[in-house]
N, C-alpha and C positions, 0 to 999 in steps of 0.2 A: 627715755624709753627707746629701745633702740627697734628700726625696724629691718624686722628680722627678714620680710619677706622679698626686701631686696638683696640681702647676701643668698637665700637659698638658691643651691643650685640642680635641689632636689629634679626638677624636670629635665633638664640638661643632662645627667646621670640615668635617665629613666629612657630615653630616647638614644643611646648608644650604650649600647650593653658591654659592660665586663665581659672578654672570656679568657678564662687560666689558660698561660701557655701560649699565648698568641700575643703580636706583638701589635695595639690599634694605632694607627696612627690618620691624621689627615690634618690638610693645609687649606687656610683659605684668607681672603684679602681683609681686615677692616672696611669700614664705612673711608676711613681717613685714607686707603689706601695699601697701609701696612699687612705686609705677611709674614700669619704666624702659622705653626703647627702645634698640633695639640697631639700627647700622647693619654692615651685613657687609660688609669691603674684600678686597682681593683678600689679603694677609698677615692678615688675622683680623677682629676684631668690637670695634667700637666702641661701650661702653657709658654712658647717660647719665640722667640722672634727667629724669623729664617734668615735677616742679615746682623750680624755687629754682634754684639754681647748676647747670649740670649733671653738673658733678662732685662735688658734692654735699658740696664746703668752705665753710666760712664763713669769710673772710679775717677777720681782726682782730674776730673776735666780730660780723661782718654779714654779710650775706645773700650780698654782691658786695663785690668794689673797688668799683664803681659807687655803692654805696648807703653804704660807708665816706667817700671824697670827696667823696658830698652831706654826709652827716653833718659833716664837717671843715669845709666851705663856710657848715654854718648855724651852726656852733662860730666861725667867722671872722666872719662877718656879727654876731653877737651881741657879739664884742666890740671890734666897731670902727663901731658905733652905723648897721650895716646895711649897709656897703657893703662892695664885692665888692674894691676895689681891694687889690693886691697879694698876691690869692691866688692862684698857678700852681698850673699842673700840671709836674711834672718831666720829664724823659725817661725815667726809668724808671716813674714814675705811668702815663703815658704809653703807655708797653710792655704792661702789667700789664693798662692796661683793654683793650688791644685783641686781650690773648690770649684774654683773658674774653671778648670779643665775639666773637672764633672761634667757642670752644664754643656762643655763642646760637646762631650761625651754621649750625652743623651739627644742632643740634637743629631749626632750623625750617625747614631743607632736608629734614629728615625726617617731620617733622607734617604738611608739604606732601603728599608721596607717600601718608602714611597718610588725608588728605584731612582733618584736624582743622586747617582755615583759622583757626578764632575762635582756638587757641592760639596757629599763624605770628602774627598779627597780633600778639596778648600778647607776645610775643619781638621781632617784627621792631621796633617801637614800643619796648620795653625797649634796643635795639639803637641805634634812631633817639635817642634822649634821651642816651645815650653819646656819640654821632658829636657833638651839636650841644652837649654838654658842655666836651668835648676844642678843639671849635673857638673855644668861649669862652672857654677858660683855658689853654691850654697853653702854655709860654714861648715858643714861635718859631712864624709858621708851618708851618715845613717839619716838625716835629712833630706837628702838625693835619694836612698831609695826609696823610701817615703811613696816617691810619684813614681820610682826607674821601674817598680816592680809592676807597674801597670804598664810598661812597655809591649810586653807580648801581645796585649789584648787591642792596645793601641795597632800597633802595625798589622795585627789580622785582620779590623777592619779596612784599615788601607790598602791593605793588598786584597782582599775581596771586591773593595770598589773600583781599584785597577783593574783586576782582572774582569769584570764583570763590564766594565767598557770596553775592552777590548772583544770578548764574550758579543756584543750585544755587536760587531760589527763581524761577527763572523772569521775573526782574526787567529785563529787557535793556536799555531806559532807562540803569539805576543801572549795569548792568554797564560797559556803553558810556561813560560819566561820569568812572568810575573807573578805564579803563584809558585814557582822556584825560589825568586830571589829573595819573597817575603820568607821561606821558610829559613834560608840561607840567614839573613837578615837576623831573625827573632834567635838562630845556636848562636851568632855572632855576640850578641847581646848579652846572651849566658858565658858565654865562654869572657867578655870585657871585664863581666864581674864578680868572675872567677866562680860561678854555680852551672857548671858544665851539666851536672847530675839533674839539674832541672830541666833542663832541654828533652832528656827520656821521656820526662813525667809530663811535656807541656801537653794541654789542651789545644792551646794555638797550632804548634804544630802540627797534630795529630788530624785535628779539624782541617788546615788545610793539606795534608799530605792525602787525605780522603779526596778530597777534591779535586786532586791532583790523578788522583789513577782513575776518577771517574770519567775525567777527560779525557783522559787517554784509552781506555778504553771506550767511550761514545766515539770517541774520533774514530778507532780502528775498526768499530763495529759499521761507520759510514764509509771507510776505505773499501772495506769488504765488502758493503752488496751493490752485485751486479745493476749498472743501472738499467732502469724499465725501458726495453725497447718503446717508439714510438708505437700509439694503437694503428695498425691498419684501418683505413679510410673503405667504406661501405662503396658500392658504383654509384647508389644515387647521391651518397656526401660527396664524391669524387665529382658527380656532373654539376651538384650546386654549386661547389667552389668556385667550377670553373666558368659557368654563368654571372657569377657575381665578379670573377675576374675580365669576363669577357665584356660585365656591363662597365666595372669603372675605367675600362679602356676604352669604351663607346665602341667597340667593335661589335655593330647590333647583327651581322651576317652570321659571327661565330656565336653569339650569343641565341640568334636566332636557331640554328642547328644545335645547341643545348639543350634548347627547349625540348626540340620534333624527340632529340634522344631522351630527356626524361619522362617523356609523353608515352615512348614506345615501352619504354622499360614500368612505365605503369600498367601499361595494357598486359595482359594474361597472356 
């Protein structure tokens, strides 16, 4: 008989609420140490580790299928006096790394939200190095695009978490720069693989070229306003300052005639 009342996680679901359209996320340590983040769906919580795999297996003794495949690539290259010919990737290699690229997926949809940009990046770039793996080695085409087509949505995030660290230093230049090259980046992409016509239609795009004039316009709208003169100083803000300047010079003479003037200026 199994007991049930240790898998429920009815309470845990009841103390962080579902809501459609929002994205929940939070991070927190184990007992052992370990930090995970949890994303909450509308049927329960999604848990994943914030370093290594995110579910936190080591396929075949590595880190990733990704870093197993490199591994195998430089086992191939070493005995075949360096070159790459006739090393695929399968359809099921294939399958494997892209479900593993899921998971980066969802973790760096979450770091986002939690505003840890420099780890998105860690992830999206661990993501980005897969896609352009896959498209190197995989036996067919149609097995590269498989993952290729998820490129657009890949590099949005990336280039959001660029931008948004540059963003967070007040850098607008560099922000500006970098939500340029992502868009540059993502027609490149269409145009490699000959769907130029989808570049019109991208969401990616679209989503950051908004982004892009809104910057540009916040920027110019802070170019434009006059800055706020200093407020004029009151006589008696004028004579405290200058009491408090006359005290931490110990010159108690000037300090003293501060006084007699703010004394007079109170009197009627």
């Amino acid at each position: 008989m199994f007991a049930s009342m240790k898998f429920d996680i009815s309470r845990l679901l009841e103390s962080w609420e579902y809501k459609p359209g929002q994205v929940l996320v939070r991070r927190f340590k184990t007992k052992d140490g370990q930090e995970k983040i949890q994303l909450r769906l509308d049927l329960g919580v999604l848990q994943m580790n914030a370093e290594g795999r995110p579910d936190g297996k080591r396929p075949l003794g590595h880190e990733s299928y990704f870093h197993h495949h490199v591994s195998q690539l430089e086992k191939h290259r070493a005995a075949h006096a360096g070159s790459d010919e006739e090393f695929t990737l399968s359809a099921e290699d294939c399958a494997r790394l892209q479900q593993e690229a899921i998971q980066y997926h969802h973790r760096y949809i979450c770091l986002y939200q939690l505003g840890d940009y420099q780890t998105v990046v860690r992830d999206a770039d661990r993501n980005l190095a897969v896609f352009d793996f896959v498209d190197e080695f995989a036996e067919t085409d149609e097995l590269s695009w498989a993952l290729q087509q998820f490129r657009p949505q890949l590099l949005l995030m990336l280039t959001r978490a660029k931008g948004m660290i540059a963003l967070e230093k007040k850098e607008f230049a560099a922000t500006a720069r970098e939500v340029e090259n992502g868009i540059a980046t993502i027609r490149e992409f269409y145009n490699a693989f000959e769907r130029p016509e989808m570049a019109e239609q991208s969401g990616e795009i679209n989503s950051l070229e908004q982004w892009l004039d809104n910057l540009r316009s916040n920027h110019e709208k802070r170019s434009e306003k006059p800055e706020a003169e200093p407020p004029q100083l009151s006589e008696r803000e004028r004579l405290e300052r200058a009491l408090q300047d006359a005290v931490s010079r110990e010159d108690y003479e000037q300090a003293a005639r501060v006084r007699d003037a703010l004394k007079n200026l109170k009197t009627p």
